[in-house]
N, C-alpha and C positions, 0 to 999 in steps of 0.2 A: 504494500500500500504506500502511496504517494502522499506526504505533505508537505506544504511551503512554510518557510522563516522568512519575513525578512525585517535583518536587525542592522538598524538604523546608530551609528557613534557620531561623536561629535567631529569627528576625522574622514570617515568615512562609513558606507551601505553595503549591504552583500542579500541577495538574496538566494537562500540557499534550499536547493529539493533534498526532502528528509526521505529514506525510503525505507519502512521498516517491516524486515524478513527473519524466520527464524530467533527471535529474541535478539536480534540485532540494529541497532538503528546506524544507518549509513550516508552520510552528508555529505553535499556534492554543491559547491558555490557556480549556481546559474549566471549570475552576474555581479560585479563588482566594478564598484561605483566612490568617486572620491565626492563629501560632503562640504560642498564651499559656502561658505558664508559671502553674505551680502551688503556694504556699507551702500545706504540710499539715505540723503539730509540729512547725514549727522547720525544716524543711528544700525546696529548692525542688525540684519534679517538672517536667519534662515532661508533659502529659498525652499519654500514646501511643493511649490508646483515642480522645479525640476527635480525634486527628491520623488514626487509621483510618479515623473514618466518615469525613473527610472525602476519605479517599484512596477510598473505594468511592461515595462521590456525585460525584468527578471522575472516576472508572472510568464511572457509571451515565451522565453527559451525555454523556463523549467517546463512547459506545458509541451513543448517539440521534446525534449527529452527525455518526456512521459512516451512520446510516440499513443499507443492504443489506451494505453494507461490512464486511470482519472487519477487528477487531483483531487484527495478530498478536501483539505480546507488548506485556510491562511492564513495567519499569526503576524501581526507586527509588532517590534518593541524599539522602542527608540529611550534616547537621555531620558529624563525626568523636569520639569517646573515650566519649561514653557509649554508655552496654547496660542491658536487660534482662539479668534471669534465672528460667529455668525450673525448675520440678519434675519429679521423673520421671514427669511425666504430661503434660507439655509443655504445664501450665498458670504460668500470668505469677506468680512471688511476688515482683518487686523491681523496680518500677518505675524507670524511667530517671530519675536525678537530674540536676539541671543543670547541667551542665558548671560555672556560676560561682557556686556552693555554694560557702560556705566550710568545709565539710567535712573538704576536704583540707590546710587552711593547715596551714603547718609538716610536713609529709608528706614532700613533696620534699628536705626537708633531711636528714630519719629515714632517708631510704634512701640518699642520698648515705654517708651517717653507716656504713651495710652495704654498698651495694655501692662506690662512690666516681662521681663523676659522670663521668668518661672511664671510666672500665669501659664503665658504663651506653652510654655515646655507643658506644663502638664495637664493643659486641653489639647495638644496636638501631639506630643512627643518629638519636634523634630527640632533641630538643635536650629541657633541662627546663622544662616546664611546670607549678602546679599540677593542672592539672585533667586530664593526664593516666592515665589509664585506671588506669595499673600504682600511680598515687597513690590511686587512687578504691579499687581493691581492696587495698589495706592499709588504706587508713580503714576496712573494712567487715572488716577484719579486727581490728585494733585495737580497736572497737567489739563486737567477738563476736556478728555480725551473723548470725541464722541464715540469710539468703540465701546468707551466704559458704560457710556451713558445712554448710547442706544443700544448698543448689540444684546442681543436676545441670547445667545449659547457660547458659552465656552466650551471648547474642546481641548483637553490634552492634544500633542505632538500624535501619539499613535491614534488617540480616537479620531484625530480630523481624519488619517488617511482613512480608519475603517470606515468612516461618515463617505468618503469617497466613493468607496469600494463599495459599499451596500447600501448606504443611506439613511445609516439608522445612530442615533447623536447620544452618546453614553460617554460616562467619565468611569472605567475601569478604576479597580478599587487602588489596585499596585502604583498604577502611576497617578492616580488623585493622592496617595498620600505621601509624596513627592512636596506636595504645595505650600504646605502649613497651614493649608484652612479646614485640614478634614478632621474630623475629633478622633481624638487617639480611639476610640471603638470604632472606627471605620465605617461604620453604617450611615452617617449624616457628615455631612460641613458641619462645621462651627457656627452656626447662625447667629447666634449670641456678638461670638466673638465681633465675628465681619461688620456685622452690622454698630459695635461699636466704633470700629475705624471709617464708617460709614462703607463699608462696602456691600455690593449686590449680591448676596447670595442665593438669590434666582436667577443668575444670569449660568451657575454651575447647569450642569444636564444630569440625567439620572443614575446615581451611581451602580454599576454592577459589578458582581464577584468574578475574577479573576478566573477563568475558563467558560466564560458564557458567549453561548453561539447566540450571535446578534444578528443574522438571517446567512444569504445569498448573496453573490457578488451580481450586480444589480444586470441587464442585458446591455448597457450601453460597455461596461467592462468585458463581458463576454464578446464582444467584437472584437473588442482592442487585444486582449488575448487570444484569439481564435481557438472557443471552447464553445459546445452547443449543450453542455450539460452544467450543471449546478455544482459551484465550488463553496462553502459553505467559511466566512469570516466568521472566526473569532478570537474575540477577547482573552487573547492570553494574557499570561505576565506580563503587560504592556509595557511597564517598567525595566528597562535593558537588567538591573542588577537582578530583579527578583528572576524571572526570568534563570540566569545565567546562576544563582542559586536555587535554583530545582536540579540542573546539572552536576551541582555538585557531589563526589562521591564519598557522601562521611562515611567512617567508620560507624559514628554515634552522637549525631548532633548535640546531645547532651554534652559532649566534652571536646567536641571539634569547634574550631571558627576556617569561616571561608575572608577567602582575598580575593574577591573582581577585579581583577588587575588590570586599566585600560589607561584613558585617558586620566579618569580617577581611581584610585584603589580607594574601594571600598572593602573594610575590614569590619568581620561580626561575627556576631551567631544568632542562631534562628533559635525563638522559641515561642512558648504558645500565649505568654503572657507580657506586659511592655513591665519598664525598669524605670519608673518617673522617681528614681530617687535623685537627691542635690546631687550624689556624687556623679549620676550619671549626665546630668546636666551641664555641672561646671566642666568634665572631659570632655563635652561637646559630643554625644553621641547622638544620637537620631534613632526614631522610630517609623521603618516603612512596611508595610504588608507584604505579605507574601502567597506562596499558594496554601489551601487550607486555610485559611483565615491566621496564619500564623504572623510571628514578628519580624522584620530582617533587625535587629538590635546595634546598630554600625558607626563609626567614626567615616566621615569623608578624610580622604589625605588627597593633598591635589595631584600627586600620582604623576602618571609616564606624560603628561601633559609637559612637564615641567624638560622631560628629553627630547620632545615632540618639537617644543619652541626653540630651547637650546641647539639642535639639528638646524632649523631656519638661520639662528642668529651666526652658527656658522658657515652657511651658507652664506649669508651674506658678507661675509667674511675673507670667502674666494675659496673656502673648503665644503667640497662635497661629500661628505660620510654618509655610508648608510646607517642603519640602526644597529647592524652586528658589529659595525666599525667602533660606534661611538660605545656601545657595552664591553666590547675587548679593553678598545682605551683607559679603560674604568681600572682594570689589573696594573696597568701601566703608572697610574698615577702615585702620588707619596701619600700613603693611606694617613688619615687621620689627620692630614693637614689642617681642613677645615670642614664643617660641619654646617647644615643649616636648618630650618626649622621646613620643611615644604606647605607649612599651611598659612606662612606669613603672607597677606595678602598682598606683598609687594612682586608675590608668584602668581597672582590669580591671573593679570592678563597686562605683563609688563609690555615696554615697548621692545626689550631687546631682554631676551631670558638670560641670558649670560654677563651683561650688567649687572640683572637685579642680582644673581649669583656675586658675582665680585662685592655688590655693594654691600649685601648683607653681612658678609664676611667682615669687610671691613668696620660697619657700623658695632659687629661684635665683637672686633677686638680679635679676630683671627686672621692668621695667614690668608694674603688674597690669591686663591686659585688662579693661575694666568693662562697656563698651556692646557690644551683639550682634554691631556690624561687626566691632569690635576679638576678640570671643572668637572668631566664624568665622574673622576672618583669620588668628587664631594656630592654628585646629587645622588648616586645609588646607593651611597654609603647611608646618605640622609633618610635615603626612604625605606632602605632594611632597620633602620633605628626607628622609626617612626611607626615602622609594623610592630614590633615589640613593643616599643609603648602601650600602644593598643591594645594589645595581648594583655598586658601588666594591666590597664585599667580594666579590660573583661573580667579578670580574676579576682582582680578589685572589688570589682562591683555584684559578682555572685559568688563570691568565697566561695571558688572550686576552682580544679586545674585545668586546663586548656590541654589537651594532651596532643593533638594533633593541628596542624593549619594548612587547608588545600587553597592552594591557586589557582585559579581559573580565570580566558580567558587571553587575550592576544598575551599579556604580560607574561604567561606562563611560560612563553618560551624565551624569555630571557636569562636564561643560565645565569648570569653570573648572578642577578639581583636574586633568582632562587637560591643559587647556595650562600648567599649573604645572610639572607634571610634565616635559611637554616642554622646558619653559624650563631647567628645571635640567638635566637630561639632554644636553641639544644634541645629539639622535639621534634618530633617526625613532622616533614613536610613534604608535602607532594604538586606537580602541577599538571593539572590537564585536568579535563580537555580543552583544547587552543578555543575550537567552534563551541564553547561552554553556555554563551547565552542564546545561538541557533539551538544548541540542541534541546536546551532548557524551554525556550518558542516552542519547539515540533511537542515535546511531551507533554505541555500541559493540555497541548491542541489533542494527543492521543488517549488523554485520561477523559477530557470533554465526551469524546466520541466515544468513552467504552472500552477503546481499546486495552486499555491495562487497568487493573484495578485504583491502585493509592499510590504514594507520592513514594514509599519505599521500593515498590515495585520499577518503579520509576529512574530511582538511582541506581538500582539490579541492572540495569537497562546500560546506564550509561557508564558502569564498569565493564562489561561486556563490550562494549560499545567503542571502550576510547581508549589510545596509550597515554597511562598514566606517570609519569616519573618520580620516582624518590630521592629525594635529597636529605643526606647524614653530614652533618655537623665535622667539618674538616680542618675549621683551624680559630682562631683567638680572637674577636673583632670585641671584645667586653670595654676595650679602650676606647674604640671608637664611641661604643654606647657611654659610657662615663663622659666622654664629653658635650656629644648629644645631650645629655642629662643638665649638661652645667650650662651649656647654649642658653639653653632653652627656661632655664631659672633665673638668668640673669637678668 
């Protein structure tokens, strides 16, 4: 049997044919597609209409290499906080802005200022961010933005495109609780809240649980694909991470945590109940949904984003690296030179990555990184120290051990930050599957339809399914983390 993913990063789209035979599910990337962003007046977009066509020319090939074969359905998941919004004619008037607009600077502290930030935390559970959602819709409020104030529907990122594909306008529960306005039970917004910051919270759409088939891909898409029979959209883990944790293959959730390793690493563990204590607040952890009605419990770290920019800024530089280049380089460098915090917001969306690198170092009173080796080795060094942080605060926070940490996810294939990781950790670590958040899309689409019973069956699926690697604890990096430690209290 035939299913499609297609999972949407902030870098780049893949849509991929799921084919699952004999207890095995087998992934095959139809099309692949780079994710550009859009500056128009001053501000940055998404472009969602050419993210479409490219989701209906990866519907059109996976559908040819079905040959006689149906597709049975479609799954999208893309980032998490941004949205469209619709008119009451269920035409687009507010294109999706970029999550790392500066838009919203100073936003988050306006509404701390009205609601206070533990209010916030323990009616939403989700830590503060700029570019969270409930910030986005005050900027547009503040602004006297008539999207705010006439548009009829908000859509998340993934519901606009299913809105496309079937025509039916729902806010998935996974990536509704992305925004900050959904109340930590997941079953309503916040009405309360919103409506003290004076926000609309009818302008939301109807929320549904995380595997809900929301019809038919409509006949005008049936052309465009050249299918004469019914391909059936639904509402997966709309949300890339949750998503990409169904994939993961614990030992025993109870005492694993997962790393989505991409753009951002996200670092957590799933459980059935949220953690609204101070401590988990002041570490900045976050409350998002998952499949099962369950918790993804997670710290954001701004993750590979930070090698992503750093790559550009050498390029612009007159050096060409690839990504394997600039990770080798990392061994090459004078370990422990210097150290950095990755969630200092002068990473979020500098003008040159490897400035804010130098500068930070500087303003800390460390050696400033100059040559390539030296700046890879301080940002991979930074971000295996930053995972263990998180670790340490998990254990923190539920006085139990972490016994294992899976990786998933493009990052997974970066060896060295894996055994980085391992090294500081001294506990089993594992990474794969690379296609962690596809495969995590096709399964919830497969639990929908019947196909397999529960979510454990599920991860049966995708050990079978995927090369897994292990990584054992090789050599001494405790130094690196002590200063990490001392960075970062200073």
């Amino acid at each position: 049997m035939y299913i499609v993913a297609v999972d949407l990063g902030a870098e780049s789209g893949r849509v991929v044919l799921g084919h699952y035979d004999n207890g095995k599910l087998d992934l095959e990337v139809t099309h692949r597609f780079k994710n550009t962003s859009v500056a128009l007046s001053g501000r940055l977009y998404w472009d969602a209409p050419n993210l479409f066509y490219n989701i209906l020319t990866g519907l059109r090939l996976a559908v040819q290499k079905c040959g006689e074969n149906k597709i049975l359905s479609v799954g999208i998941d893309t980032w998490g906080v941004d949205f469209a919004v619709l008119d009451s004619r269920g035409q687009m008037i507010y294109l999706p802005i970029h999550y790392r607009d500066s838009y919203t600077d100073g936003i988050s502290e306006e509404i701390a200022g009205i609601i206070g930030e533990k209010q916030l935390f323990n009616r939403t559970g989700l830590a503060v961010w700029p570019f969270n959602t409930i910030n986005q819709l005050y900027a547009l409020k503040k602004e006297k933005s008539m999207a705010f104030y006439s548009g009829k529907t908000l859509l998340f990122t993934p519901d606009l495109f299913n809105y496309w594909l079937c025509g039916v306008k729902a806010n998935e529960k996974s990536i509704a609780s992305t925004s900050q306005c959904l109340d930590i039970s997941g079953d309503s917004f916040a009405d309360d809240l919103l409506e003290d910051l004076g926000l609309r919270s009818s302008l939301f759409a109807e929320i549904v649980n995380t595997g809900t088939v929301l019809g038919n891909i409509s006949a005008e898409i049936k052309r465009e694909i050249g299918v004469d029979y019914n391909i059936k959209v639904i509402a997966t883990a709309c949300h890339d991470t949750a998503a990409a944790v169904v994939a993961t293959p614990f030992d025993d959730p109870r005492n694993s945590a997962f790393l989505s390793c991409g753009t951002w690493s996200l670092i957590g563990i799933e459980r059935e109940e949220p953690i609204l204590s101070e401590q988990a607040r002041l570490a900045n952890f976050t409350h998002e949904r998952g499949i099962d009605d369950t918790y993804r419990i997670l710290k954001n770290v701004m993750g590979l984003w930070i090698v992503q920019q750093a790559k550009i800024s050498f390029e612009r530089r007159g050096f060409d690296f690839s990504y394997e280049e600039l990770s080798k380089m990392a061994t090459q460098g004078k370990m422990f030179k210097s150290i950095i915090d990755p969630n200092d917001l002068r990473f979020y969306a500098p003008d040159d990555m490897i400035d804010a690198v130098m500068s930070y170092c500087g303003d800390t009173g460390q050696d400033i990184p100059k040559t390539p080796e030296d700046i890879m080795c301080t940002i991979l060094m930074s971000l295996a120290c930053a995972y263990r942080a998180a670790i340490e605060n998990i254990e923190d926070m539920t006085n139990s051990k972490i016994e294992s940490l899976h990786i998933i996810g493009g990052g997974s294939q970066n060896e060295i930050l894996c055994q980085w990781t391992a090294n500081l950790l001294d506990r089993k670590v594992t990474a794969g599957p690379v296609e962690g958040t596809a495969a995590g899309n096709i399964l919830v689409q497969m639990k929908s339809l019947g196909i397999v019973k529960d979510t454990a069956e599920l991860r049966e699926i995708v050990k079978r399914s995927s090369d897994i690697i292990e990584y054992k604890k090789n050599g001494e990096l405790d130094k690196g983390y002590k200063k990490f430690k001392k960075v970062l209290s200073s």
